[in-house]
C-alpha positions in Angstrom: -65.9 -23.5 21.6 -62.9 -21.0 21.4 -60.0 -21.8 22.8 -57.8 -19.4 24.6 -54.3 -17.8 22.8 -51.7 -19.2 24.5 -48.9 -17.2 25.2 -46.1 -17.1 23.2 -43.2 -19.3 23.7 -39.7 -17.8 24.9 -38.4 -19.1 21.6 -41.2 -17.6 19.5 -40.4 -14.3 21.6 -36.8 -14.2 21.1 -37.1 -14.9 17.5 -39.3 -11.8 16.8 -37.7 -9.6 18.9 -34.4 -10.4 17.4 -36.2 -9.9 13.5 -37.8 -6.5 15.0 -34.0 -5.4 15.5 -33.4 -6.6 11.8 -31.9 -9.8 12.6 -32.2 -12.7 9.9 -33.1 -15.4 12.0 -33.0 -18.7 10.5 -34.3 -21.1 13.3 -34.6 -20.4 17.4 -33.5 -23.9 19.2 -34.5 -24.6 22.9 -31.7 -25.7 24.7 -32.2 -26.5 28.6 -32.2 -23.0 30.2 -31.2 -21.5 27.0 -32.0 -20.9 23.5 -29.5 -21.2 20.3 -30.4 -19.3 17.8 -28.9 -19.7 14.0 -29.0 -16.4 12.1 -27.0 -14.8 8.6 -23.6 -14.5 8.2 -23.1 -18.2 9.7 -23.4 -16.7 13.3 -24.7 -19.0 15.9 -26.0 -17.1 19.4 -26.6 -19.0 22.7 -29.3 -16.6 24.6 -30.1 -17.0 28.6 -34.0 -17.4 29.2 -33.2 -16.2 32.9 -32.4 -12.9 31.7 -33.7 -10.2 29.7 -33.7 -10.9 26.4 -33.8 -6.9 25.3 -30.8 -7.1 27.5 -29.2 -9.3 25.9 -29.9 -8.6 22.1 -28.8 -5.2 22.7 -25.6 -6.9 24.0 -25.2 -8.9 20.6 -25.6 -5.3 18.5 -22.5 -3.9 20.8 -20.6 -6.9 19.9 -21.4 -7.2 16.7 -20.6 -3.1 15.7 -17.0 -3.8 17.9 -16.3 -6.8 15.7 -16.9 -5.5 12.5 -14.5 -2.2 13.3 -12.2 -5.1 14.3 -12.7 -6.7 11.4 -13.3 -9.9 13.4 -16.9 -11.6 13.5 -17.1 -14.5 15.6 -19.0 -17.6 14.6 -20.7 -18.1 18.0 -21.4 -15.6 20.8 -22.4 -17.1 24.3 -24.5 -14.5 25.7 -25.2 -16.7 28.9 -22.5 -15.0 31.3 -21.9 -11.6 32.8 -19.0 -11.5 29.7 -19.6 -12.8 26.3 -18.3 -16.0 24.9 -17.0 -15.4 21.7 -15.6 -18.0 19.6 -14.4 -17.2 15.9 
């Protein structure tokens, strides 16, 4: 008997679209209605699983370009709210 795939998990998702933007993920968390994500350069990422998550990683490479021409990079970026949580 075969069994059916089983779609993909939001985690399992999120983690390969983030790696497909050339992310180094190092684990995807559930979290409630969110998902943490741990990735290089000690960078923690809190990800909303109500929106888009295209969206939102295209959110993270904004953020990430502006902080490095700041010469700021923040430890953990909330990407839960209409703004951005950064904390450095």
């Amino acid at each position: 008997m075969v069994k059916p795939l089983s779609s993909p998990s939001d985690e399992g998702r999120l983690g390969t679209l983030l790696q497909t933007a050339g992310f180094e993920v190092y684990s995807v968390n559930p979290l409630g209605n969110s998902i943490e994500v741990s990735m290089a350069g000690n960078l923690n990422v809190i990800f909303s699983k109500e929106k888009d998550y295209t969206g939102q990683i295209a959110s993270l490479q904004f953020i990430l370009e502006r902080s490095k021409i700041e010469g700021k990079i923040p430890s953990k970026i909330d990407l839960r709210f209409s703004k951005p949580v950064l904390t450095y």
